[in-house]
N, C-alpha and C positions, 0 to 999 in steps of 0.2 A: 904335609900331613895326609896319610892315606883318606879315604873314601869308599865308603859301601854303602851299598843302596841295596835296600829291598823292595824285590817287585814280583809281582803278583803276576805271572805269564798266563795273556788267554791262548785256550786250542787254538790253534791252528796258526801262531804266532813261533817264526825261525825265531833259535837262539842267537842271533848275533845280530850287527848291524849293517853290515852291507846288504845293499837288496839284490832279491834273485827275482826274475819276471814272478808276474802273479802271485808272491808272496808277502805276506805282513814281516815287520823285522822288530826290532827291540827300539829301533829308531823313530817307529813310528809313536812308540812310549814314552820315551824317555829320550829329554832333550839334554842329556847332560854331554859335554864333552869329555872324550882323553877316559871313558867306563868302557871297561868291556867285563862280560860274563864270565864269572869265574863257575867252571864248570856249564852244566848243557841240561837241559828239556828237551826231547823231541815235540816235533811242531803239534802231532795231537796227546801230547801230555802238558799240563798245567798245574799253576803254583809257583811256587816260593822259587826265585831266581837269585843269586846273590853277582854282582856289580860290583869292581873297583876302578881306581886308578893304580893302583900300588901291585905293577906283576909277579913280584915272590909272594903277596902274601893270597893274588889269584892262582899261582900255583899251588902253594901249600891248601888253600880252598879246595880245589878241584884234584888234586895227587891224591888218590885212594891210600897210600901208601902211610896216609895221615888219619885214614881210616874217621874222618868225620863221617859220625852218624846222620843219616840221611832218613827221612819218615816222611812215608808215602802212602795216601787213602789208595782205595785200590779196587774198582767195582770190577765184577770177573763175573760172566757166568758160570752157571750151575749153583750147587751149593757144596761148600767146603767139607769134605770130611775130615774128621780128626787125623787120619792117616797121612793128608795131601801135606795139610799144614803143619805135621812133625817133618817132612820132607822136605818142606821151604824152609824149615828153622836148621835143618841138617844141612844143608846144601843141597843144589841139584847140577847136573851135568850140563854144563852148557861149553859147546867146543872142544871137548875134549878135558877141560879143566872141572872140576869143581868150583860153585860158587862159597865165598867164607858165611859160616854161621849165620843167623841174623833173626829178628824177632819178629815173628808172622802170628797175628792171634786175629779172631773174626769177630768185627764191630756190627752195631747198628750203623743203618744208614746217618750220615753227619745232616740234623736236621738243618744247621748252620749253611752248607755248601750251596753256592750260588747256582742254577741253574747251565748246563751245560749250551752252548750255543756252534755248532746245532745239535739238538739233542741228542740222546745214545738209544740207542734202537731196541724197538721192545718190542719181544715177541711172550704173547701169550701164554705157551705152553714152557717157558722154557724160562724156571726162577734166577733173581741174579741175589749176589751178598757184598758184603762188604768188609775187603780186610785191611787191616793194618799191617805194614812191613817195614820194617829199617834197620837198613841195609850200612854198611861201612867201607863196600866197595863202588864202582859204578861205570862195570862192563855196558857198550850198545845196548839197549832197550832192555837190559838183565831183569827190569823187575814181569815184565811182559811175558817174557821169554821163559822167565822163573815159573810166572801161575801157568800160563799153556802148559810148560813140562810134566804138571801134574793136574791136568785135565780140568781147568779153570780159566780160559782167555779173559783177558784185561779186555774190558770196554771203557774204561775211565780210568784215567792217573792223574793224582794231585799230590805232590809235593808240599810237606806244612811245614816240616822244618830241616835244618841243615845244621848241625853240631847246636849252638848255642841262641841262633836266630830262628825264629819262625815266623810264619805268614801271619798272626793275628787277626787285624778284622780288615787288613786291604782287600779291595776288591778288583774282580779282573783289571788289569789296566794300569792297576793303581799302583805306586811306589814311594818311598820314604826314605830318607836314610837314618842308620843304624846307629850305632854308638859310638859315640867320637873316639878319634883313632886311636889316641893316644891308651884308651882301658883296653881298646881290642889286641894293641901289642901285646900289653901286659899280659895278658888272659892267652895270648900267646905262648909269651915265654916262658909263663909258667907249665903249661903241656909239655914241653922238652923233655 
C-alpha cells in the first residue's frame, strides 16, 4: 500500500535526503524509511512537501504534465499593480518559453503564517504585499522568476497546497500522513 506524508518544509531545509556539508535535509525531519519527495522546494522556500514510497505515483505528483495545481503565498516587494498581475495570470517569458496560464490575485498578509526564521528583510522605505499564485506547471524557481519578471522579487515562498492536499495547521517541521492509499488511487483513476 503506497504512502504519503505531508510535511511542512522549513527555509533553509534541502529537498531531499542525502546530506550535503552544512546543509539541513528532509532526513533530519522525517524518520520514515523507503519516502522520497515527490517533486522539489528550493532550500529558501517553504511549505507543503508531498513524500511517498510508491515512484509512479511520485512521478505522476511531480510530472507537470499532470498539471496538479500548486498554491503558493508569495511576499514580493514593492506593490503589485493591476498590470503586473494580468501578466502573471497571462504568462510571462522565462527561457525563451512562455510560462502556462495560472491564477495570481493580491492577498492580505496570512495572519496564520508562522514567523520566518531568519526573518526576511525590511527596509523602511521600500512597501512589500502579498500574493496568491497557482501555478500547474513547476519550471526551476518559476514562481520567483515569474514576480521578478514583472518588477516584484519574492522575499518569501510558502507552498499551502498541491492538487487535493494542503498544509493545514502543521507547523515548520511537522508532518503527517495523508489518506490511506487505497482513496488516493481511486481519486487517481478517476482524473484519467
Amino acid at each position: 500500500m503506497a504512502r504519503i506524508i505531508l510535511l511542512n518544509k522549513p527555509y533553509g531545509v534541502l529537498s531531499q535526503f542525502t546530506s550535503e556539508a552544512g546543509h539541513t535535509t528532509l532526513a533530519d525531519f522525517v524518520k520514515v524509511s523507503h519516502v522520497y519527495a515527490a517533486g522539489r522546494l528550493d532550500a529558501d522556500s517553504e511549505g507543503l512537501l508531498l513524500l511517498t514510497d510508491d515512484g509512479g505515483l511520485q512521478n505522476r505528483l511531480a510530472d507537470p504534465r499532470h498539471k496538479q495545481p500548486k498554491t503558493y503565498l508569495v511576499q514580493v516587494e514593492g506593490t503589485p499593480e493591476d498590470a503586473a498581475l494580468a501578466q502573471l495570470r497571462r504568462g510571462v517569458e522565462l527561457d525563451g518559453r512562455m510560462t502556462r496560464p495560472c491564477d495570481a490575485r493580491q492577498i492580505e498578509e496570512p495572519a496564520w503564517l508562522w514567523p520566518r526564521n531568519p526573518p526576511v528583510r525590511f527596509r523602511k522605505t521600500i512597501p512589500t504585499a502579498w500574493l496568491e499564485i497557482v501555478l500547474t506547471e513547476g519550471r526551476n524557481r518559476q514562481v520567483r522568476r515569474m514576480t521578478a519578471s514583472v518588477g516584484l522579487p519574492t522575499l518569501r515562498l510558502v507552498r499551502v497546497a498541491i492538487g487535493e492536499w494542503s498544509l493545514g495547521e502543521l507547523a515548520p517541521g511537522e508532518w503527517k500522513d495523508a489518506l490511506p492509499a487505497p482513496q488516493v488511487s481511486r481519486a487517481w483513476r478517476q482524473r484519467d
